[in-house]
C-alpha positions as CSV (number, residue, x, y, z in Angstrom):
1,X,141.1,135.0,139.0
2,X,140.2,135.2,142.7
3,X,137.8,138.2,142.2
4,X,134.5,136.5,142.9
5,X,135.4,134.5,145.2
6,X,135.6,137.7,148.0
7,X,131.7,138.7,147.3
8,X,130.1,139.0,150.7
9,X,127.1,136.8,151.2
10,X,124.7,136.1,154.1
11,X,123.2,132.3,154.3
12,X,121.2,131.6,157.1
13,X,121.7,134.8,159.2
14,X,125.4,134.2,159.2
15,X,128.1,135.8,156.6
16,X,130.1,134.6,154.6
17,X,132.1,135.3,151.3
18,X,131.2,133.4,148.2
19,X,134.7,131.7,148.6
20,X,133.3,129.7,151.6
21,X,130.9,127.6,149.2
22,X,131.4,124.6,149.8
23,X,133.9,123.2,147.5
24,X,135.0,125.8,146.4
25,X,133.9,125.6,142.9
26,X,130.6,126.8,140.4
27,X,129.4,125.1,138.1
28,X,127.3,125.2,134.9
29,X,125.1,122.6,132.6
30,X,124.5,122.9,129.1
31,X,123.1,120.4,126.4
32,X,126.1,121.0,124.6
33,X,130.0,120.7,124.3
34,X,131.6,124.1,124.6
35,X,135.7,124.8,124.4
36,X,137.6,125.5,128.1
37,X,137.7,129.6,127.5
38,X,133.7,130.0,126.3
39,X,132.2,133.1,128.2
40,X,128.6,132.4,129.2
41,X,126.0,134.9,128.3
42,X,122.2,135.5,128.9
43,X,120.5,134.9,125.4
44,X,123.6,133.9,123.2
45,X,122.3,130.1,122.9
46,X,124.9,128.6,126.0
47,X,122.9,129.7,128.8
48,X,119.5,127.7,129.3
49,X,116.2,126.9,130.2
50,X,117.7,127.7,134.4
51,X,118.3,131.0,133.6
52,X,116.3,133.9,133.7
53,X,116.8,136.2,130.8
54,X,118.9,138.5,132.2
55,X,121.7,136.2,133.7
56,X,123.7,132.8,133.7
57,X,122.5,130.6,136.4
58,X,125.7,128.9,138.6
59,X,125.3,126.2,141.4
60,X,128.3,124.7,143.4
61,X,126.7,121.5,143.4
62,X,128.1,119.8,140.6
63,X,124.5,117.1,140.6
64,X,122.4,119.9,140.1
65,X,124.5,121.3,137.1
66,X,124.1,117.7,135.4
67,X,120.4,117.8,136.2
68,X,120.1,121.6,134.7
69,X,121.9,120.1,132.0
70,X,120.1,116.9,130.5
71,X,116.8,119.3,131.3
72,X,118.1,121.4,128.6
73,X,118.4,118.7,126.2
74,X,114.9,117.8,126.9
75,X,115.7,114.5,128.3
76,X,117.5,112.8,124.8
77,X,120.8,113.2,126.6
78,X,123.4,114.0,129.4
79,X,124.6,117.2,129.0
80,X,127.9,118.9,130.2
81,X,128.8,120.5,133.3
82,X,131.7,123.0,133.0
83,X,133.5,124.4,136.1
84,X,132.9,128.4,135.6
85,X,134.0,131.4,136.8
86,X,131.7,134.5,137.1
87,X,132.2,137.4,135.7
88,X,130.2,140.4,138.0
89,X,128.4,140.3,140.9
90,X,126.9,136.8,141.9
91,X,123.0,136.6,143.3
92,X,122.8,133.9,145.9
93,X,119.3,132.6,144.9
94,X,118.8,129.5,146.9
95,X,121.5,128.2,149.1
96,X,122.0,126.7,152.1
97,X,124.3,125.8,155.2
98,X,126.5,123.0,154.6
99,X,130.2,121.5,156.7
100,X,127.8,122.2,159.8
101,X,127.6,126.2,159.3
102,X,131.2,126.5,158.4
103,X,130.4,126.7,154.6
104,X,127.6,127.1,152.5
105,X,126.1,125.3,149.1
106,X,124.9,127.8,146.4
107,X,122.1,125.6,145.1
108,X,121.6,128.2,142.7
109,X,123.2,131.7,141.9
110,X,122.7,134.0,138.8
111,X,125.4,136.1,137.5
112,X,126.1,138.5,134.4
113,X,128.4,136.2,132.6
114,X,130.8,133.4,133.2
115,X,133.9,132.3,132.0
116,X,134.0,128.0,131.2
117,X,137.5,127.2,133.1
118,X,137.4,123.2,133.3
C-alpha cells in the first residue's frame, strides 16, 4: 500500500508529502516480538510508553524506534523495531529538514493504527 505515503505535509515552511521522508520508511519500537502482519493500536498492549493514548507513535528514524523501544522495557532489554505502515492520517509531531531541504525526517508522528510490515 502506497496510501500514506501521498499525505501532504509542511516541514519547515516548505511542502512536502509524507513519501519524501527521508528513507522512505516508518518505524516502530516495542519491548516485545510481534508477528510481520500485527496491526498497532492505542491501548491494546503493542503501542507504548511514546504514545499518547489516542494514537501509535511512528518515526522514520530507525535509532529513535530502538531507543522508544528499550524505554519500554524499562531499560532490562533491547526491544524491537518493526517497519510499519499507517493506517489513517499521520500527525507530523516533530520533524525536521534532512538531504539539504530535499527530504524531511519525521522524528516523531502519531497515527490511528499501523500495520507491522518488516
Amino acid at each position: 500500500m502506497t496510501g500514506w505515503r501521498t499525505g501532504p505535509v509542511t516541514i519547515q515552511g516548505r511542502p512536502f508529502t509524507l513519501g519524501d521522508v527521508h528513507g522512505g520508511k516508518l518505524y516502530h519500537g516495542s519491548p516485545r516480538p510481534l508477528p510481520v502482519g500485527t496491526i498497532l493500536e492505542p491501548d491494546h498492549g503493542a503501542n507504548f510508553t511514546q504514545s499518547d493514548p489516542g494514537a501509535v507513535s511512528v518515526t522514520s528514524d530507525p535509532q529513535r524506534a530502538a531507543y522508544w523501544a528499550q524505554e519500554a522495557t524499562g531499560g532490562t532489554g533491547p526491544g524491537h523495531v518493526y517497519e510499519v505502515e499507517p493506517i489513517g492520517h499521520v500527525t507530523v509531531w516533530r520533524a525536521g529538514l534532512a538531504d539539504y531541504g530535499r527530504s524531511f525526517t519525521l522524528w516523531e508522528g502519531r497515527t490511528p493504527a499501523a500495520r507491522i510490515t518488516a
